[in-house]
N, C-alpha and C positions, 0 to 999 in steps of 0.2 A: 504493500500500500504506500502513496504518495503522502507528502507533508503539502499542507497549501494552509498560508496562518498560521503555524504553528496547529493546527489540528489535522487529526488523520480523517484521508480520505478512504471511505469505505468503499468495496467494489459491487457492482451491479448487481443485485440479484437478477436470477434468469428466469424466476419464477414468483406466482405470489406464494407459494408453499415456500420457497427460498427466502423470500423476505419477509414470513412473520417467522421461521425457523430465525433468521438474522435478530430479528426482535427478539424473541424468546429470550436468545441467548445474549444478545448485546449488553452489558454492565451497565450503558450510560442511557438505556429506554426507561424510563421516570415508572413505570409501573411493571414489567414484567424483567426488567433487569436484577431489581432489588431481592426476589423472590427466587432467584437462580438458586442451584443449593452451592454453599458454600465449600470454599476447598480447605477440608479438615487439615492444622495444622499437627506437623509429626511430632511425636511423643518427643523427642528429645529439643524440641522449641515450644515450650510453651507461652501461652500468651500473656504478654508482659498487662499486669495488675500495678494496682497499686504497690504493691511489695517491690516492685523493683524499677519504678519510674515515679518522680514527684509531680505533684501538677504544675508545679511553675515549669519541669521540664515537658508536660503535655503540651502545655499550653505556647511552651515556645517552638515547638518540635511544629505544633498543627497550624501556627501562623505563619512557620516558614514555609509551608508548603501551600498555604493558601488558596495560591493562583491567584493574587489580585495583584496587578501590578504597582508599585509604591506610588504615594500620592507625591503631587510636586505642587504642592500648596494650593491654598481652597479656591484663587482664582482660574487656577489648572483644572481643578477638578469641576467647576463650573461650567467651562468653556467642552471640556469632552465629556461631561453628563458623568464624569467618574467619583461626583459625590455620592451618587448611587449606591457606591460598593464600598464606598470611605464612610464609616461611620462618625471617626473624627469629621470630616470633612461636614457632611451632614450634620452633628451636634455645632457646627458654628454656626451653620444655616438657621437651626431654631432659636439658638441663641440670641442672632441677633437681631429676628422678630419678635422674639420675648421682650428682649432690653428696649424695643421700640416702643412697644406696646407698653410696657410700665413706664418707659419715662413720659407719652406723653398723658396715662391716666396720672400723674403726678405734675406736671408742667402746664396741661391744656387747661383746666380749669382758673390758675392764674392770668395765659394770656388771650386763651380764644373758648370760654367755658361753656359755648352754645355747639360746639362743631362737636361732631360725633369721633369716636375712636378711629382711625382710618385703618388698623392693625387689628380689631375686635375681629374680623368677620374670618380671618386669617386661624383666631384660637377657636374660637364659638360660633356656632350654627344662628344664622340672621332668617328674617323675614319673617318674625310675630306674625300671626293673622289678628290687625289690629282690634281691641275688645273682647279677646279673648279670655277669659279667665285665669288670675294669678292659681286656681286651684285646680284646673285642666288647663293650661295653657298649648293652643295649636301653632302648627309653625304651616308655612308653604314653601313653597317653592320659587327661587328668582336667581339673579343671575351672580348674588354675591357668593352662592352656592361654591362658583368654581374656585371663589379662593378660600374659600375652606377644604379643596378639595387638592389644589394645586400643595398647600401648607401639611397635609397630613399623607403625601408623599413623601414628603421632607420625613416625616415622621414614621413612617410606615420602613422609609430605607435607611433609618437609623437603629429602627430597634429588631430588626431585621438582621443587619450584621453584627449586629454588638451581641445578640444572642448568639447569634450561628459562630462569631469569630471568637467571641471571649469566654467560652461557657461550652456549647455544643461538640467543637471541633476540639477542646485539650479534653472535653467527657471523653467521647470517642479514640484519642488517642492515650490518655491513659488506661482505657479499656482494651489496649491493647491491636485499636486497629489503624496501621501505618502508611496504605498505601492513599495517595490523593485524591484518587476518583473516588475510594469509600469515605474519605474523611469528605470530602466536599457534602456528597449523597445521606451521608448518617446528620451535616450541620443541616441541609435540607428538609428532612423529613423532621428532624426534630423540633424546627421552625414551624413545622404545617402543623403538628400535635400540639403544639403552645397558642399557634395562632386559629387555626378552626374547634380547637377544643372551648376559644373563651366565646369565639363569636357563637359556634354551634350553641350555646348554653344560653348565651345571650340574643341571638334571635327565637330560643324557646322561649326564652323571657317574654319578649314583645309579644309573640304569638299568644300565650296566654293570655294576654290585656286584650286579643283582637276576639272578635267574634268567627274569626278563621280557624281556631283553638276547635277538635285533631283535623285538621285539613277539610273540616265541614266548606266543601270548595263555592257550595251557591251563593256563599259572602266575600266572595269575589267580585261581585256584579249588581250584588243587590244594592241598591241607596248611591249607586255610582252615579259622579265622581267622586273621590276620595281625595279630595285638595288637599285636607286641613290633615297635618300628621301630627301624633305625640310628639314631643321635643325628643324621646329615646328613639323613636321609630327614625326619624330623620338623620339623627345624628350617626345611627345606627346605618342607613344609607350609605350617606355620603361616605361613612370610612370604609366601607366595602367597596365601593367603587376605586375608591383613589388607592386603597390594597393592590385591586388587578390592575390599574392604570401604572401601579409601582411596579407589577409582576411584567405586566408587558413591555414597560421599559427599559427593562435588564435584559427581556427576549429580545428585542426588535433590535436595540444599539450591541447584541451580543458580547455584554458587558461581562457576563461569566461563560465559561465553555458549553456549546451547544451541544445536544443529544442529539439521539439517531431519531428522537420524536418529537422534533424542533419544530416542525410544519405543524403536527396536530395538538403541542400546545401552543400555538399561537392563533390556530383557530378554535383552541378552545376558549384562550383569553378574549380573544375578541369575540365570539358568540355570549360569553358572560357578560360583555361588556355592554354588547350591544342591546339584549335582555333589561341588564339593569338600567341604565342611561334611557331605553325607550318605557320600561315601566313609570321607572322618577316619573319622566315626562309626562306621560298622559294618565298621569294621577290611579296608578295601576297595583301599588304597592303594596296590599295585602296580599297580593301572589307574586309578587315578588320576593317580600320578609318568605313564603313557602316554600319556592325555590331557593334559596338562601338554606334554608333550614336543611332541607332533602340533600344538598350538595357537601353543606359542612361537615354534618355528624359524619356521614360515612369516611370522607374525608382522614378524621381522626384518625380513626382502626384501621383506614390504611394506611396511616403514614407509622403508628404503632407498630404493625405489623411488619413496616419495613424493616424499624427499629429493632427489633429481635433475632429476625434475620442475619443482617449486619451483625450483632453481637452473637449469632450462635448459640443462645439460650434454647433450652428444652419447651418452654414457651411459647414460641412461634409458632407452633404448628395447631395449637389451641387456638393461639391470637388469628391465625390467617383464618382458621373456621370461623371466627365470630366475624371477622371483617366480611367474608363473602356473604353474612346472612344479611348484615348489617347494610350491606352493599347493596344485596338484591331488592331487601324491601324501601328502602328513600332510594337510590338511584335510579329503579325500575318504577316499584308497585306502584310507589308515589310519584314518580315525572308522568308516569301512564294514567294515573286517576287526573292529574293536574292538566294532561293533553284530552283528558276526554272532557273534564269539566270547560274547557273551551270550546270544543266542538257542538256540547250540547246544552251549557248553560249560557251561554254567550248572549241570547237571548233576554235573560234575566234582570238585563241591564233596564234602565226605563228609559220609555220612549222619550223621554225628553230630553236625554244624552243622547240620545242615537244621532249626532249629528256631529260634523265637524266646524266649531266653535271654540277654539283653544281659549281666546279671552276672556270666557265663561269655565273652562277647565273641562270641557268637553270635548271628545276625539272620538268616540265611538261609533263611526262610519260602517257599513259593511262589513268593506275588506281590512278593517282593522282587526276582524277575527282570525283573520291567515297571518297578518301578521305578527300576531299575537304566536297563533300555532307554532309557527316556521324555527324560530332563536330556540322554541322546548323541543318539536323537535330534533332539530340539527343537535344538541345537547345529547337526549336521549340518542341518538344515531353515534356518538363518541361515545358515548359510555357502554351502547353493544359493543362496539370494538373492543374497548378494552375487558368487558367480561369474558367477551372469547377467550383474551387470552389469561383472564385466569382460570377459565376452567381449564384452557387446557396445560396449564400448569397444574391443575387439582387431576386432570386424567393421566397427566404422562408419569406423575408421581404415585401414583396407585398400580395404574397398567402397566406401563411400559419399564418403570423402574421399580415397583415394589414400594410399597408406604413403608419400609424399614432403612430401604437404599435410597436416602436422602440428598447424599454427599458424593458430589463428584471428584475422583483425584484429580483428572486430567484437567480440571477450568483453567482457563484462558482469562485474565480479566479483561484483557483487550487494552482496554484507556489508561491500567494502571501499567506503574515501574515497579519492576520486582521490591519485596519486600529486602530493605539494609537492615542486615541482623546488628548491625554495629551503634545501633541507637542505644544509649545507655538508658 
């Protein structure tokens, strides 16, 4: 194989049976790599624990291998989007909309005490629905949205690599695992179990305060539009959005190394994106926060699931069963109850919306129900895909190799460099 970039180039498969074998096997495919079986190490190298590696030496072991190129100060990292990956880089960025933002709630009131915060909309969610009540207080929707959204990017790719850099990646390497496609892949997933475990929790939250509370789907449509949002549901929004706007950032400028399934999460981020951004819009969002829901939890168990894998634990093979049930029912049962409640509650909506009048919060036109359909869809259409292949990860492991012959001698990691026994 050819070097182009610094990344290797993979060769054609000749078939589609050759290029999900390629997937199967490939270490660096986000979902069916992780679950490969692992190449037992020989009795006479065991795997370095705490008893024979400190964390300050994990920790400095796993940032040298990082793969992020050193930053050349924050107006460097500015200019090639590489605050991204620079967590330092990024805590100046907040920094010094914080320090804005309090000196002038500290300065404005002496010299211009009627002008509004111009930095407020950047920390906290704008646009009261005015007379609303301080004891239910609604919010809408308007266009200082984006910089609240633009600002917890900033936020989103700070605590993103200080988790994964400072914490995740010297775990994993005082655990004993060395090579840097795993350390990258274990800071990864360990990031998506922190970060869809709080939101999954927390969009059950909201859901309980809706009338959408367990997916009773015909309160999608009924009393539509849905302008007026809690201040959690909103807020609750907007950071999910500016989350995948962060995700697709790093895909698209190829700011970390790309996988062999670079194409199909890019159109997954952008299907989510486009899902949520056209919900926001046309006042859509209790099947929204639904879809939200059905995506996260599963999410979890499987980024969990990665996680034991990688570490080799007796565990895994527990955890990947709960993950595929967990999987089947929110990523299937539920996108398919939520694809059908479109198709056939869609209706439910009142004729009084059924028109398109955005200035009154109204979009519910016809073909707004295909439109509707099409983003859950295309979603549900990526997520067969990837169930394919974990069944057939769950058959070739039963059939073809036996549920006791787990472990392969002969793997290949492919993206990684041999393990250096010589790490103290």
């Amino acid at each position: 194989m050819s070097k182009q970039d610094g990344f290797k180039r993979r060769a054609r498969a000749g078939s589609v049976k050759e290029a999900l074998d390629a997937i199967e096997t490939d270490p660096s495919h986000h979902l069916a790599g992780p679950f490969r079986p692992q190449t037992p190490l020989p009795p006479d190298t065991p795997r370095k624990t705490s008893s024979s590696i400190s964390w300050q030496q994990a920790h400095s072991e796993a940032n040298r291998t990082a793969g992020v190129s050193p930053s050349k100060g924050l107006w460097s990292d500015v200019k090639t989007w590489k605050w991204v990956v620079h967590p330092a880089s990024s805590l100046k960025l907040l920094l010094i909309v914080g320090a804005l933002y309090i000196n002038w709630t500290l300065l404005a009131p002496h010299v211009a005490p009627d002008l509004p915060n111009p930095f407020e909309p950047l920390l906290f969610i704008s646009h009261r629905v005015p007379g609303s009540s301080d004891d239910d207080p609604r919010y809408q929707k308007g266009y200082l949205d984006f910089a609240f959204i633009a600002y917890h990017i900033i936020v989103w790719s700070f605590v993103r690599q200080s988790i994964t850099l400072h914490f995740l990646k010297p775990w994993a390497r005082w655990c004993g695992i060395k090579k840097e496609g795993k350390l990258d892949r274990f800071g990864e997933q360990g990031y998506a179990v922190v970060y869809f475990g709080f939101f999954g929790l927390w969009g059950l939250r909201i859901m309980s305060q809706l009338p959408t509370w367990w997916y009773r789907t015909e309160y999608f449509w009924i009393d539509y539009p849905h302008w007026d949002m809690k201040p959690e549901l909103k807020r609750y929004y907007l950071m999910q959005f500016s989350y995948w706007l962060q995700q697709l950032i790093v895909l698209a400028f190829r700011l970390e190394k790309p996988r062999m399934d670079y194409k199909e999460l890019v159109a997954h981020h952008i299907v989510t994106l486009w899902l949520i951004g056209w919900s926001y819009l046309v006042n859509l969002t209790l099947i929204g926060n639904a879809v939200y829901v059905s995506m996260d939890i599963p999410d979890v168990f499987l980024a969990f699931s990665k996680l034991l894998n990688y570490l080799q634990t007796e565990a895994k093979v527990v955890s990947f069963a709960i993950f595929v049930v967990i999987w089947t029912y929110f990523r299937h049962y539920l996108n398919l109850v939520m694809l059908w409640s479109v198709y056939s509650e869609f209706d439910l909506i009142p004729e009084s919306a059924k028109y398109w009048d955005p200035p009154r919060g109204v979009w519910m036109v016809w073909w707004m129900k295909w439109q509707i359909f099409a983003p859950i869809l295309l979603l549900q259409l990526l997520n067969l895909f990837w169930y394919y292949l974990v069944l057939r990860i769950i058959y070739r492991a039963i059939v073809e190799r036996g549920i006791t012959d787990v472990r392969s001698d002969d793997e290949d990691d492919g993206e990684d460099e041999p393990d250096d026994d010589k790490d103290d």
